[in-house]
Backbone as a printed PyTorch tensor [residue, N CA C, xyz], in Angstrom:
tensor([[[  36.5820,  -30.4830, -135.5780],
         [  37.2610,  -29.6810, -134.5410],
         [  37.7710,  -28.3670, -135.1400]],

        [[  38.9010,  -28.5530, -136.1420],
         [  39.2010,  -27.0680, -136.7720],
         [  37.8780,  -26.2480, -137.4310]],

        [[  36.6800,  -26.9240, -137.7670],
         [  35.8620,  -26.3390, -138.2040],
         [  34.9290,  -25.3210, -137.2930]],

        [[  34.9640,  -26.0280, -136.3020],
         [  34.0910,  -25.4100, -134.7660],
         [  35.5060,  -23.9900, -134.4570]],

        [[  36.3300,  -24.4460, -134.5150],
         [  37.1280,  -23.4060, -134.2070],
         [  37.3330,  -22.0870, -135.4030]],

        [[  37.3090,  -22.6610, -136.3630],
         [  37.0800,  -21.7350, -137.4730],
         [  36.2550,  -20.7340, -137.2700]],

        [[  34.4700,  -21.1380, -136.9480],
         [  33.3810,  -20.5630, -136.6940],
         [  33.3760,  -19.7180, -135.7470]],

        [[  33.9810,  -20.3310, -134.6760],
         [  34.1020,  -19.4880, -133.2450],
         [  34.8290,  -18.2790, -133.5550]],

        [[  36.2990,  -18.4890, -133.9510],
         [  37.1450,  -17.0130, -134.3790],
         [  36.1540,  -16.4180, -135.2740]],

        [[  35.7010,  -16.6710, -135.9050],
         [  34.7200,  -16.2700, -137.3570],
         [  33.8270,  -15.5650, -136.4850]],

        [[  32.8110,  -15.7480, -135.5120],
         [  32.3120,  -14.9500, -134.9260],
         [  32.8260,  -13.6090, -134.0670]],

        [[  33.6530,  -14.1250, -133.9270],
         [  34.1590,  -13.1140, -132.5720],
         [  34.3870,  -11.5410, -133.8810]],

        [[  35.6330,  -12.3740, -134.8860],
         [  35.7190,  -11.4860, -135.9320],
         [  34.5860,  -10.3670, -136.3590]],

        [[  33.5110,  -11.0450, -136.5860],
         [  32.1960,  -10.5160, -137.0250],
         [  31.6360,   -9.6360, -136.1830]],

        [[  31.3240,  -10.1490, -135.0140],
         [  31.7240,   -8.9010, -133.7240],
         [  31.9650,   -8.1020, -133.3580]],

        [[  33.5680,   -8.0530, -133.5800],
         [  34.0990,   -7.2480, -133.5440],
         [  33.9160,   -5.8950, -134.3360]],

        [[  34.0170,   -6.2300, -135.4100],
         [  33.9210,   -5.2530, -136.7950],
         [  32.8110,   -4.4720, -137.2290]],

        [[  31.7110,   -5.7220, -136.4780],
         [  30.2890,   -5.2280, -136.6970],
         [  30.0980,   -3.7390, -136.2700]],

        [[  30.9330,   -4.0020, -134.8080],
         [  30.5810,   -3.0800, -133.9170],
         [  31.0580,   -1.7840, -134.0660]],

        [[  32.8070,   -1.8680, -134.3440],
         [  33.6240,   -0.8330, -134.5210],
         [  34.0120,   -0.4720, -135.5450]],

        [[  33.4920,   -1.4740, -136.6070],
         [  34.2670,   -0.5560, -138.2550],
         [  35.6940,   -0.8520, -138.3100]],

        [[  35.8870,   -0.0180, -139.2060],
         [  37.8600,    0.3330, -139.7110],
         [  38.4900,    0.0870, -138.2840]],

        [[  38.1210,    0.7700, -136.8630],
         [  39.0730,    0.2510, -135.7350],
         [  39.0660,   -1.4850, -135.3810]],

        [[  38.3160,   -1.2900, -135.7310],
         [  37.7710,   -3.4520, -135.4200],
         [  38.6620,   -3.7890, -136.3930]],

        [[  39.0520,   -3.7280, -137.7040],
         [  39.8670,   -4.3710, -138.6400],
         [  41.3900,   -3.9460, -137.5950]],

        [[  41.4450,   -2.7550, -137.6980],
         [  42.8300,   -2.4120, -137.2280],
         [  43.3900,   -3.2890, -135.9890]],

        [[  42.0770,   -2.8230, -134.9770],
         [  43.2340,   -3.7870, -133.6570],
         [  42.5980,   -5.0640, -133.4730]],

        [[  42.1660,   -5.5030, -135.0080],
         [  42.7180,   -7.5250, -134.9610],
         [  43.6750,   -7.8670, -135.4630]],

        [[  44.2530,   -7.2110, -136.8010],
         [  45.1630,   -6.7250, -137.2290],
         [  46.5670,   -6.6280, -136.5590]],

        [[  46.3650,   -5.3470, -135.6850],
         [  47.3490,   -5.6470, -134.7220],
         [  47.3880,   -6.8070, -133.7850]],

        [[  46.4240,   -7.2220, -133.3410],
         [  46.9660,   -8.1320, -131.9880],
         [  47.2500,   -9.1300, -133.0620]],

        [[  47.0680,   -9.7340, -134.3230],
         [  48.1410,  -11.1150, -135.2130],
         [  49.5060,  -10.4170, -134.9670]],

        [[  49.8870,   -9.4300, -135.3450],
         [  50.9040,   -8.7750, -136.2300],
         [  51.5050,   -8.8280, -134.5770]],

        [[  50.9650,   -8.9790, -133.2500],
         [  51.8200,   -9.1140, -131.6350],
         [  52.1100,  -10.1960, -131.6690]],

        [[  51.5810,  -11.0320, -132.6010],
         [  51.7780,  -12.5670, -131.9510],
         [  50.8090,  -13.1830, -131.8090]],

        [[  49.2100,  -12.7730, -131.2440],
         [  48.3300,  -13.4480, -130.9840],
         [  47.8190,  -14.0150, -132.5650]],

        [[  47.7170,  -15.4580, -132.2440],
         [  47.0730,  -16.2540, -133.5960],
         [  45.9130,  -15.9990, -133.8380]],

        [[  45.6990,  -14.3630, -133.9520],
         [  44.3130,  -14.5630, -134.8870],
         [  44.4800,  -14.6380, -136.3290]],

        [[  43.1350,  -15.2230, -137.1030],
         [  43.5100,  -15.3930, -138.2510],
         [  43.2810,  -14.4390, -139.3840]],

        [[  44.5070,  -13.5550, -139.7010],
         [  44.2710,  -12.6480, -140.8430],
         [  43.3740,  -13.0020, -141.9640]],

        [[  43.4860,  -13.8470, -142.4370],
         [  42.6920,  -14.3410, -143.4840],
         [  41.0490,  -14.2160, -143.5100]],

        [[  41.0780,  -14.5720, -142.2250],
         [  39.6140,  -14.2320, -142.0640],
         [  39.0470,  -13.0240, -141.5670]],

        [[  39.8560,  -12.2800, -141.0480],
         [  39.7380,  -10.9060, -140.2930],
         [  39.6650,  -10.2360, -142.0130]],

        [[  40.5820,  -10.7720, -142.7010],
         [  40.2860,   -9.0970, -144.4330],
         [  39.2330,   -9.8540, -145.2640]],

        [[  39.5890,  -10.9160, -145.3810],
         [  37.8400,  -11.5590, -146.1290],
         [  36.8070,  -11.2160, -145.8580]],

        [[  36.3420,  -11.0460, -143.9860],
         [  34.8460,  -10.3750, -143.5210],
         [  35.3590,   -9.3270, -143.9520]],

        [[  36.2510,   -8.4620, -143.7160],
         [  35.9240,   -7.3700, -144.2210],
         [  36.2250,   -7.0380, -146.0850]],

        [[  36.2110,   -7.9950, -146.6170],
         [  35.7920,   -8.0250, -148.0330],
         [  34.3830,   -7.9060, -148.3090]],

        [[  34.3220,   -8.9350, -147.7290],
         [  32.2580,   -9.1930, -147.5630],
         [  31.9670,   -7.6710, -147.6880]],

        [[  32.5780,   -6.9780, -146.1970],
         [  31.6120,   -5.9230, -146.2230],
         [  32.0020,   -4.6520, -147.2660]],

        [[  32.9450,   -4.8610, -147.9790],
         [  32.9400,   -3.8190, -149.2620],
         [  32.0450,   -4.5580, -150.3810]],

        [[  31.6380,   -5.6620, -150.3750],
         [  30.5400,   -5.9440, -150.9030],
         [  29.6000,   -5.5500, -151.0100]],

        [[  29.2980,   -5.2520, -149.4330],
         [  27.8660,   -4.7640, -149.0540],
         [  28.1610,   -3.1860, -149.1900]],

        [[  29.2160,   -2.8100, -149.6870],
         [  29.3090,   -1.3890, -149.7330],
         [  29.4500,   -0.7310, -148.4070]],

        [[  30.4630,   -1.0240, -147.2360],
         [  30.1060,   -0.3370, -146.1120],
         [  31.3350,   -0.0100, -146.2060]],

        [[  32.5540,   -0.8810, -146.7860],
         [  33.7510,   -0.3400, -146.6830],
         [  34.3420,   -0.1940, -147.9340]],

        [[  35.6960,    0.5030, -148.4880],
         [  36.0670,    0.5530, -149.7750],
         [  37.3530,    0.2130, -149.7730]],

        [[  37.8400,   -0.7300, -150.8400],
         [  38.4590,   -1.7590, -150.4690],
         [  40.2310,   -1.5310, -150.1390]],

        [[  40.4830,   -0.0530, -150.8170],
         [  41.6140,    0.6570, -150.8970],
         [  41.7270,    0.6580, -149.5990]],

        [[  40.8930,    1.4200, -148.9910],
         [  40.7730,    2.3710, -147.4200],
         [  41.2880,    1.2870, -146.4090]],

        [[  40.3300,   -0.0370, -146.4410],
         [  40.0690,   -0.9350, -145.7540],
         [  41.3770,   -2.1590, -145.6420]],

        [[  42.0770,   -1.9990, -147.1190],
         [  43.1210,   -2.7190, -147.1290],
         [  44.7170,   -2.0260, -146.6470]],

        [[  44.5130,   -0.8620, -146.5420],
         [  45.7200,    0.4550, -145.8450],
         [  45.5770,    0.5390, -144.7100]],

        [[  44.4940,    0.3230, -144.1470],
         [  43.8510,    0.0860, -142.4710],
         [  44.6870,   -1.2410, -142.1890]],

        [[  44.2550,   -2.1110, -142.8160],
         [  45.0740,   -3.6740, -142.2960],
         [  46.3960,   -3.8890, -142.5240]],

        [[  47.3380,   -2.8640, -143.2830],
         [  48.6150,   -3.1050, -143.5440],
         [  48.8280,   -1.9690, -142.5280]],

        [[  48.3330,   -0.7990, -142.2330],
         [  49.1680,   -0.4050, -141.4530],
         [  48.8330,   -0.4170, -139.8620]],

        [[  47.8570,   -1.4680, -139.2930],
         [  47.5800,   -2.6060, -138.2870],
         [  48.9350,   -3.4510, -138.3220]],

        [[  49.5560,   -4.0820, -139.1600],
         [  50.2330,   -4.7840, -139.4260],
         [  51.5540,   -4.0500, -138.6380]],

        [[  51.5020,   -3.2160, -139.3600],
         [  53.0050,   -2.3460, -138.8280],
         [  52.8980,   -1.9740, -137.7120]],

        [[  51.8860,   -1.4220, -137.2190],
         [  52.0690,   -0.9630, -135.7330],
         [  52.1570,   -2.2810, -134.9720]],

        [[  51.6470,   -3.1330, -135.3590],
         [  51.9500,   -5.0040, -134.4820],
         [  53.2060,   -4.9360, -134.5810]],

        [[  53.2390,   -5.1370, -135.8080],
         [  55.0230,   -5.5620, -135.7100],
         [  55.8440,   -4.7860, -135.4370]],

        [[  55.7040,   -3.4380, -134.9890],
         [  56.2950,   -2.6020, -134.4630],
         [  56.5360,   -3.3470, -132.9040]],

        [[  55.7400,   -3.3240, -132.3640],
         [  55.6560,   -3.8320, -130.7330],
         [  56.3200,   -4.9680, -130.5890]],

        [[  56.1730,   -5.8150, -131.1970],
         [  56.5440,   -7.3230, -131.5920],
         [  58.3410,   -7.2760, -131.8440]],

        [[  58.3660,   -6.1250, -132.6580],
         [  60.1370,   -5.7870, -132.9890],
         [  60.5180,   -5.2100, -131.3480]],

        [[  60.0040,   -4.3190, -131.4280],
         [  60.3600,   -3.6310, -130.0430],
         [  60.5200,   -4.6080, -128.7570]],

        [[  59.7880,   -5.6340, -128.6640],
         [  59.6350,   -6.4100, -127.6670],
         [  61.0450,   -7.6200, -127.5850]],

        [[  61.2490,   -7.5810, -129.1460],
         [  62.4730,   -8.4100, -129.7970],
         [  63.8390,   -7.7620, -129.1710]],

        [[  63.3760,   -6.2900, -129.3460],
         [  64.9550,   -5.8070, -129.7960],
         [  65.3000,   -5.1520, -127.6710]],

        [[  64.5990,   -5.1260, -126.8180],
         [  64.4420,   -4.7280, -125.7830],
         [  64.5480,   -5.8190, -124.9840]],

        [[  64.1220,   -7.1240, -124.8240],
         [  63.7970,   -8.0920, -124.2070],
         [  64.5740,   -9.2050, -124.6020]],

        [[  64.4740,   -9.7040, -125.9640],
         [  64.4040,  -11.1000, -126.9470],
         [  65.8350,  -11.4970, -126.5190]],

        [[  67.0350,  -11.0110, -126.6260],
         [  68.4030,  -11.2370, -126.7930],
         [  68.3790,  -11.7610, -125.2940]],

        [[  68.6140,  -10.5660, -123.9550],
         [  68.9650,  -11.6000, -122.7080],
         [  68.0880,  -12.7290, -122.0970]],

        [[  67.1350,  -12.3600, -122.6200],
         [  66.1420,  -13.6520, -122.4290],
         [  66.8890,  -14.9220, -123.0900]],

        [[  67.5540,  -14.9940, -124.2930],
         [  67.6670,  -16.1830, -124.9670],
         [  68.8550,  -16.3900, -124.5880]],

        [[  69.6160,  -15.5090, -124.4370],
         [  71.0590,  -15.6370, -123.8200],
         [  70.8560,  -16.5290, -122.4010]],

        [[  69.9840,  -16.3920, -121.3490],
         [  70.0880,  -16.8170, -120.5740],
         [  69.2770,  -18.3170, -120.4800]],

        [[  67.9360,  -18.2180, -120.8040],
         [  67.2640,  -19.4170, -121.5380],
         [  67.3380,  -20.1030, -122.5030]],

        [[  68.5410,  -19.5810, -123.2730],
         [  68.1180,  -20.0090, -124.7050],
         [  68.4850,  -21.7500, -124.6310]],

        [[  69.5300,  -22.1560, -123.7890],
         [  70.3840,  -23.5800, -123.7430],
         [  69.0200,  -24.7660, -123.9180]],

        [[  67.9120,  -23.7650, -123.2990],
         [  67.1560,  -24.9260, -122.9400],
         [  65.5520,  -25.5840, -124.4020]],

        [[  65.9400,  -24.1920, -125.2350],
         [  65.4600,  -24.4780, -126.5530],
         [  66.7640,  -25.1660, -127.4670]],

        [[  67.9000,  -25.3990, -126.8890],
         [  68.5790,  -25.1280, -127.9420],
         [  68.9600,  -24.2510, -128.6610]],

        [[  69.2030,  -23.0020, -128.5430],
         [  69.3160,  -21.8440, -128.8050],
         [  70.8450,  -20.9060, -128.3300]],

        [[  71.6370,  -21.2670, -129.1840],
         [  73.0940,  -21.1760, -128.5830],
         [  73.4660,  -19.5480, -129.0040]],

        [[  74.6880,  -19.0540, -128.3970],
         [  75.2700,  -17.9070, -128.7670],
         [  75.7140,  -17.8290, -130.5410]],

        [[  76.0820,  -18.9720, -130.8120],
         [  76.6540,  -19.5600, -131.9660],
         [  75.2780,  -18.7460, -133.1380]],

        [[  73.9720,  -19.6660, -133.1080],
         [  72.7840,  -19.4110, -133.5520],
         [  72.8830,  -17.6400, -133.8940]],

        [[  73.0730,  -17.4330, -132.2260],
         [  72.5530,  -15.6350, -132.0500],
         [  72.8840,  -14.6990, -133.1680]],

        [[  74.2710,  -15.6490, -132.9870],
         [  75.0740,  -14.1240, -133.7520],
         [  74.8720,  -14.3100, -135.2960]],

        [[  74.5800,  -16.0040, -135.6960],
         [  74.3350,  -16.5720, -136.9320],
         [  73.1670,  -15.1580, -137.6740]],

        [[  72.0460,  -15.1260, -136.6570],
         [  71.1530,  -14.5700, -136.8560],
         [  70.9560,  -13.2440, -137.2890]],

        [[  71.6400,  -12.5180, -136.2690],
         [  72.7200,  -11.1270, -136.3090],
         [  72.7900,  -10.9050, -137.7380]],

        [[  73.9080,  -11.8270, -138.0120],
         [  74.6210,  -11.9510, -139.3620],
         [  73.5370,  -11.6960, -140.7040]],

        [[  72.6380,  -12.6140, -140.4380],
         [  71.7280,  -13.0860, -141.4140],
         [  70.7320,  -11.9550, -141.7410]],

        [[  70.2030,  -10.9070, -140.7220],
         [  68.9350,  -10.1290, -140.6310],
         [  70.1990,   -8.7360, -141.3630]],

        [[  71.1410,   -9.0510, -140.8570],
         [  72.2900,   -7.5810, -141.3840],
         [  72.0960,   -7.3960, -142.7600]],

        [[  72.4240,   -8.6780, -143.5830],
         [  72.6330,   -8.9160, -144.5190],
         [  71.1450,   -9.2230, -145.8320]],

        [[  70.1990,  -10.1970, -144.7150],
         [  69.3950,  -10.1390, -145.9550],
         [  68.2340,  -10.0810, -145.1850]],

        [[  68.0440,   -8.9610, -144.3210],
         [  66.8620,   -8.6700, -143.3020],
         [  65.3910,   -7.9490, -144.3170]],

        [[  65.9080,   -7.4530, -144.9850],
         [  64.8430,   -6.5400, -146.0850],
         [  63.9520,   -7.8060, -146.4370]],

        [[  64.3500,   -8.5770, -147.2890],
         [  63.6840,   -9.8890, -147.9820],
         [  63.2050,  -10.3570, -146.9220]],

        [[  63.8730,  -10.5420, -146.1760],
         [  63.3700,  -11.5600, -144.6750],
         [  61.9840,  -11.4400, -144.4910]],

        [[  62.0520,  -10.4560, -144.2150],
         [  60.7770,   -9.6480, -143.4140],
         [  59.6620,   -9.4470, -144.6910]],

        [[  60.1170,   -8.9900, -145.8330],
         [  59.1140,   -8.8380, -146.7510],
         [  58.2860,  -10.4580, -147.2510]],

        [[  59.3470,  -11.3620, -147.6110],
         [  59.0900,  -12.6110, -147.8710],
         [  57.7900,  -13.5720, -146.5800]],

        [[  58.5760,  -13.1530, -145.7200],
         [  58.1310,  -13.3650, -144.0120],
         [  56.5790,  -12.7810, -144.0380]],

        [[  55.9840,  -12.0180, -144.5040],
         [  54.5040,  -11.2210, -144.0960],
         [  53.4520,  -11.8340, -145.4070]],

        [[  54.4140,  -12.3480, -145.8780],
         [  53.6230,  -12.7950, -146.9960],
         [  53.2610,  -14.4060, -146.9460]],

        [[  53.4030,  -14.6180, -145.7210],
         [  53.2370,  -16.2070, -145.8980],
         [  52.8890,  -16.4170, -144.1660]],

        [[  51.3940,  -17.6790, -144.0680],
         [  50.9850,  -17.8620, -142.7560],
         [  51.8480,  -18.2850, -141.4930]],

        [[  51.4400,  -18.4160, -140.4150],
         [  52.6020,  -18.5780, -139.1670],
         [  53.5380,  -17.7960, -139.2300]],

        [[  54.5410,  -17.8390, -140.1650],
         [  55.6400,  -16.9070, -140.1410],
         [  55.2830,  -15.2690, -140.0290]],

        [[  54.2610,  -15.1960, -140.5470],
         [  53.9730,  -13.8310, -141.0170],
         [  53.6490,  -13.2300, -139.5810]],

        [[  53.0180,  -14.0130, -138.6570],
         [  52.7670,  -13.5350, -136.8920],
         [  54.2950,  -13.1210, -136.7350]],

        [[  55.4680,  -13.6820, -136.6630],
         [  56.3590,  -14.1200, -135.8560],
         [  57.9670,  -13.5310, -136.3760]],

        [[  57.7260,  -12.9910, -137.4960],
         [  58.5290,  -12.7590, -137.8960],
         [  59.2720,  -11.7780, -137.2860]],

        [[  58.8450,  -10.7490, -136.8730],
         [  58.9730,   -9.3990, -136.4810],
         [  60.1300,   -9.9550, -134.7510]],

        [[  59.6780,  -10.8040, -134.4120],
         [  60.4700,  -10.8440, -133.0540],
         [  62.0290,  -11.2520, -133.1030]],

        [[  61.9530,  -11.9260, -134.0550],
         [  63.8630,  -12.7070, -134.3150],
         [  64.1360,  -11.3600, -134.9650]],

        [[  63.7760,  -10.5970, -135.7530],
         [  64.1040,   -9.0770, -136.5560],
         [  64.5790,   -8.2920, -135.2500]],

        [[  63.7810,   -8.2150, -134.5320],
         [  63.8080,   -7.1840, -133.0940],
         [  64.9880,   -7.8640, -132.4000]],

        [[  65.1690,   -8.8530, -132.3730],
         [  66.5970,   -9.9340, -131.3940],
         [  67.6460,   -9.2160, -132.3450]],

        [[  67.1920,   -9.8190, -133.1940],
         [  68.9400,   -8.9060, -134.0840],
         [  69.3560,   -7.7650, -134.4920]],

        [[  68.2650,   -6.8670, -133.6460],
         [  68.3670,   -5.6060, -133.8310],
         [  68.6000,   -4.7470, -135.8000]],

        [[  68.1370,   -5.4750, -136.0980],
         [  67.6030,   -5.2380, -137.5920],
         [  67.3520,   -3.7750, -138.3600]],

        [[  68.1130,   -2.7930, -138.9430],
         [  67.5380,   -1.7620, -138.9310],
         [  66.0160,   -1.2220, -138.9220]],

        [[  66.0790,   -0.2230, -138.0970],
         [  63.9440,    0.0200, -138.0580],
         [  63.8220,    0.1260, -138.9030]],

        [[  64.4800,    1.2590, -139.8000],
         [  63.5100,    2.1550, -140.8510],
         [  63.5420,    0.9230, -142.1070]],

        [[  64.4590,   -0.1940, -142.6890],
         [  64.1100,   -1.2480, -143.1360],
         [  63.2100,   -2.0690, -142.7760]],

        [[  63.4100,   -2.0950, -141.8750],
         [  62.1440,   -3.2650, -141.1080],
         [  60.6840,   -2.6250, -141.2420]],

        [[  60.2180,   -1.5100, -140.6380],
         [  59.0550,   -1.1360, -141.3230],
         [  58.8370,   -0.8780, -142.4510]],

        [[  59.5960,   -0.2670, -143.2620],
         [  59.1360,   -0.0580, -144.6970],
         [  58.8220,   -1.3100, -145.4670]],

        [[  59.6230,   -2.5370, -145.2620],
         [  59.7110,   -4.3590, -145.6050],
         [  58.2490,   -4.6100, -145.2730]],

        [[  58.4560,   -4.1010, -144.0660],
         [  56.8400,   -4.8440, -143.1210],
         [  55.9940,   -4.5240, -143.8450]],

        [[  55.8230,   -3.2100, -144.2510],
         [  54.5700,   -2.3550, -145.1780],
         [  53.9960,   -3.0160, -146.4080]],

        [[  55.6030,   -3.1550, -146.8500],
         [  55.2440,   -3.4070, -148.2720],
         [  54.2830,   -4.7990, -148.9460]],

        [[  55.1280,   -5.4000, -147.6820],
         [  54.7670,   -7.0920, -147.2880],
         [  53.5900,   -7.4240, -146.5200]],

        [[  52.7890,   -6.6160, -146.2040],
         [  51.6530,   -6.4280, -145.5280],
         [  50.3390,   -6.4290, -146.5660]],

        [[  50.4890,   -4.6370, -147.0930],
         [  50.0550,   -4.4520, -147.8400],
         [  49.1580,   -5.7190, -149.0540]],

        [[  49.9370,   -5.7510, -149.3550],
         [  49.3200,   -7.1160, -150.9400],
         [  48.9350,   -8.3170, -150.0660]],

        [[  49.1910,   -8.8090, -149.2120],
         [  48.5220,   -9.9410, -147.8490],
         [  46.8090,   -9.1940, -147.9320]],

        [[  47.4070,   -8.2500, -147.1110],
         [  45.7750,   -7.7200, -147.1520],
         [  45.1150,   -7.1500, -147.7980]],

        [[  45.1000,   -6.9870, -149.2480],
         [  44.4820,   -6.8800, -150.1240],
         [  44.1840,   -8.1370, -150.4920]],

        [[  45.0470,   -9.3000, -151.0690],
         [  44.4110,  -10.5510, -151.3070],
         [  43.1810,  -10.8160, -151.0910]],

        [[  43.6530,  -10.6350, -149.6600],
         [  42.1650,  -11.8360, -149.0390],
         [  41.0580,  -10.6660, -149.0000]],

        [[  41.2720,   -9.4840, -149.0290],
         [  40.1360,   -8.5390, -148.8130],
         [  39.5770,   -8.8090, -150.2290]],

        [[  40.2410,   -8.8550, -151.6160],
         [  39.1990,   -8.9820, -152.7250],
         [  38.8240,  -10.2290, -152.8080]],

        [[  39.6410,  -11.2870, -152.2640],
         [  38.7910,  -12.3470, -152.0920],
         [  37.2600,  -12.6030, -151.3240]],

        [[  37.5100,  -11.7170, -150.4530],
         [  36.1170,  -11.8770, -149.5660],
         [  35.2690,  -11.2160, -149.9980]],

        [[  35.6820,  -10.1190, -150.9960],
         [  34.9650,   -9.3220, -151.6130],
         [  34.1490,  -10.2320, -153.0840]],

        [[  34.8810,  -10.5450, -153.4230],
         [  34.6420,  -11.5700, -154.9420],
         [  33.3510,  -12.9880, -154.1270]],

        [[  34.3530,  -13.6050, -153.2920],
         [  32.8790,  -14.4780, -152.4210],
         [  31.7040,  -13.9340, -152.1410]],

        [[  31.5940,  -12.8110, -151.8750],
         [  30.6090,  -12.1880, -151.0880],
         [  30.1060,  -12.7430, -149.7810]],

        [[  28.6250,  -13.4230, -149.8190],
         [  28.2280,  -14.3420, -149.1010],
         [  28.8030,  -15.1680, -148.6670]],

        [[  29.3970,  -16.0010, -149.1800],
         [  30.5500,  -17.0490, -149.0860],
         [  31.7320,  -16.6100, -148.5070]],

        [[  32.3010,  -15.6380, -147.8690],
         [  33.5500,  -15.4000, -147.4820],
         [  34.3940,  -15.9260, -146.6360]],

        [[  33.5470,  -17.0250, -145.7820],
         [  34.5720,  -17.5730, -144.7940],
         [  34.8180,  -18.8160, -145.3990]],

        [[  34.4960,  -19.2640, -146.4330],
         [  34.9370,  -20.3960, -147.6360],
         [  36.6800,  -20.0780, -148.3410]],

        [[  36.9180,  -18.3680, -147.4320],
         [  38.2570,  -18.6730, -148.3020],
         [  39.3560,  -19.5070, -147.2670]],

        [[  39.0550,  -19.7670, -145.6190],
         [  39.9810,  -20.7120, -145.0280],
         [  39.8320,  -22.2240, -145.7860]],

        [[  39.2030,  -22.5990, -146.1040],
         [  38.8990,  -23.8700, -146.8560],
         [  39.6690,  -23.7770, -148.1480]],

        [[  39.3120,  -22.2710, -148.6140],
         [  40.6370,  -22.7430, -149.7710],
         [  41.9020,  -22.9730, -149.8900]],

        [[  42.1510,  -22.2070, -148.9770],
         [  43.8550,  -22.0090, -148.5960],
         [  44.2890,  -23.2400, -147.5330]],

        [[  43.1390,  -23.9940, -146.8420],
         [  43.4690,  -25.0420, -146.3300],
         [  44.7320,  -25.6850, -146.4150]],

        [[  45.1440,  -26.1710, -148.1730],
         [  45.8050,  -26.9740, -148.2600],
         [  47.7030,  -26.0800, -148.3490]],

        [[  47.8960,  -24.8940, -148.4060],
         [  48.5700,  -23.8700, -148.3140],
         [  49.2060,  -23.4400, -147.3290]],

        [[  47.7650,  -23.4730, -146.3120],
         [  48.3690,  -23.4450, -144.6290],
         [  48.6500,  -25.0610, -144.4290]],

        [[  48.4970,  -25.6010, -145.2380],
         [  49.4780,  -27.3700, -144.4380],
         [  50.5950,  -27.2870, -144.7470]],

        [[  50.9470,  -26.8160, -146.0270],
         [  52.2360,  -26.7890, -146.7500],
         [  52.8310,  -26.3180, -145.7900]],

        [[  52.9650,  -25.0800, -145.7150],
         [  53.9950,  -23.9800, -144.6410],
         [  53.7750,  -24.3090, -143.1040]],

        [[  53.0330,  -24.8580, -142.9100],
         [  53.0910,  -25.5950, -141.1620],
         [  53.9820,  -27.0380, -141.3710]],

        [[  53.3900,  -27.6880, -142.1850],
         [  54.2430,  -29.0430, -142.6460],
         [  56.0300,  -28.1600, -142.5300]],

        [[  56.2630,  -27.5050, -143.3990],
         [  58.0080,  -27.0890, -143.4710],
         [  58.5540,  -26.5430, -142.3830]],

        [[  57.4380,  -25.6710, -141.7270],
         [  58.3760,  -25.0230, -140.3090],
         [  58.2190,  -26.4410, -139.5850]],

        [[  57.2500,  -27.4280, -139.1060],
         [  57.4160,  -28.4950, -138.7540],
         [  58.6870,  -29.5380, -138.6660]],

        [[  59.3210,  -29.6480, -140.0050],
         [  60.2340,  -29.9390, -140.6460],
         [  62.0500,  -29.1970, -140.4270]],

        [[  61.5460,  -27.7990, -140.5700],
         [  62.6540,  -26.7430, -139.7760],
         [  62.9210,  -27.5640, -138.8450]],

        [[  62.1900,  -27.0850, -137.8690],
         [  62.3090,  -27.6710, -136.4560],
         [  63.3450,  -28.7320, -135.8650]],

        [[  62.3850,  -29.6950, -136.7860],
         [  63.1260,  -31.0710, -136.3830],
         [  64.3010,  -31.1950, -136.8120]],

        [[  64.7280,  -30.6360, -137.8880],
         [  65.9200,  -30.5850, -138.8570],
         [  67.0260,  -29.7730, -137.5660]],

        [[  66.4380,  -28.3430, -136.7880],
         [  67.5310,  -27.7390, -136.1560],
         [  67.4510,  -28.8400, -134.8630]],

        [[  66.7350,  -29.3160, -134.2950],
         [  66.9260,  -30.2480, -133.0000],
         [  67.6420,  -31.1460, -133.0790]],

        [[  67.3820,  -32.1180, -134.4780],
         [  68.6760,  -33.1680, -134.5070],
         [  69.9970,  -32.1770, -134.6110]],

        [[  70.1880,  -31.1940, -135.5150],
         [  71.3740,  -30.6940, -135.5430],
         [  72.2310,  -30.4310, -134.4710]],

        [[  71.2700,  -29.8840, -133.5380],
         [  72.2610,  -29.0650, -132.0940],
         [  72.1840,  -30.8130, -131.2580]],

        [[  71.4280,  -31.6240, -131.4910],
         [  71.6610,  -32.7360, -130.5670],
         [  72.7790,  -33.0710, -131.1590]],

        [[  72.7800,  -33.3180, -132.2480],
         [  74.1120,  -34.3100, -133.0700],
         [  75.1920,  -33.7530, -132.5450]],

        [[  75.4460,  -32.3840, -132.5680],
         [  76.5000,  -30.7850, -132.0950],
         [  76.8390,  -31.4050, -130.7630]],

        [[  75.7550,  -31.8450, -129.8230],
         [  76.0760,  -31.9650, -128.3800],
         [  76.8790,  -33.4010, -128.0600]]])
């Protein structure tokens, strides 16, 4: 099942890029960096492949996908910092999501929002999602993008010389990292459950 699904994004990817080049990297790029689960990993690996094949160069191609990144998470913040707060204020009771939390959060992005966000882009799931709790707590911008950049950046280079180093082989690097993306789904998994008993126990 994840394998058929692998292939399928894997095509569309291929597709895409085939068609449009450097803009095809960029707005897949962006739509992860909105939220939509596409998979970075495989979006800079094909385009590793193709600095293989010499069509792209890997500097160019990896500054294209970090600053895809930023303009996502630009929207993604914006959508946070415009929307995110009365939405949760008014819905939030029903995630569990108290005023208490809010301001926790507030607190937390004030104080150690730089790391947040840099730590945050560098690691799967989180790295979509990060940008929206940043935007709720109204997080300084000009930190928040420069974090985002930096934290972008070396993400997408990784996997771009990885796909580059595979060549042929490039969609062999979700298989490697397989066990990497369990880890960090396993712990936010774990988060989770950890804050649900908490606010139940609270109630």
């Amino acid at each position: 099942m994840l394998n058929t699904i692998i292939s399928f994004l894997a095509q569309i990817i291929i597709n895409v890029i085939s068609a449009t080049g450097h803009f095809g990297v960029f707005l897949l790029m962006l739509l992860e960096s909105c939220g939509v689960p596409a998979p970075s990993e495989i979006i800079m690996a094909f385009a590793g492949y193709l600095v293989y094949l010499g069509k792209f160069n890997i500097y160019i191609i990896t500054t294209v996908g970090a600053l895809a990144n930023l303009a996502g998470s630009l929207i993604a913040y914006w959508i946070g910092f415009k929307g995110g707060r009365p939405l949760i204020e008014k819905y939030g009771r029903y995630l569990l999501i108290s005023k208490k939390d809010l301001d926790w959060s507030d607190k937390w992005f004030a104080k150690n929002g730089s790391w947040t966000v840099f730590i945050g882009r560098l690691l799967p799931a989180i790295r979509t999602y990060i940008s929206f709790p940043a935007g709720i707590a109204k997080m300084n911008l000009a930190k928040f993008s420069i974090f985002t950049l930096i934290g972008a950046w070396p993400w997408c280079f990784l996997f771009t010389w990885f796909g580059f180093k595979l060549g042929e082989h490039w969609l062999e690097i979700k298989e490697q990292f397989h066990n990497f993306d369990v880890a960090i789904y396993s712990l936010i998994i774990i988060a989770i459950i950890l804050y649900v008993w908490r606010h139940l126990r609270q109630r």
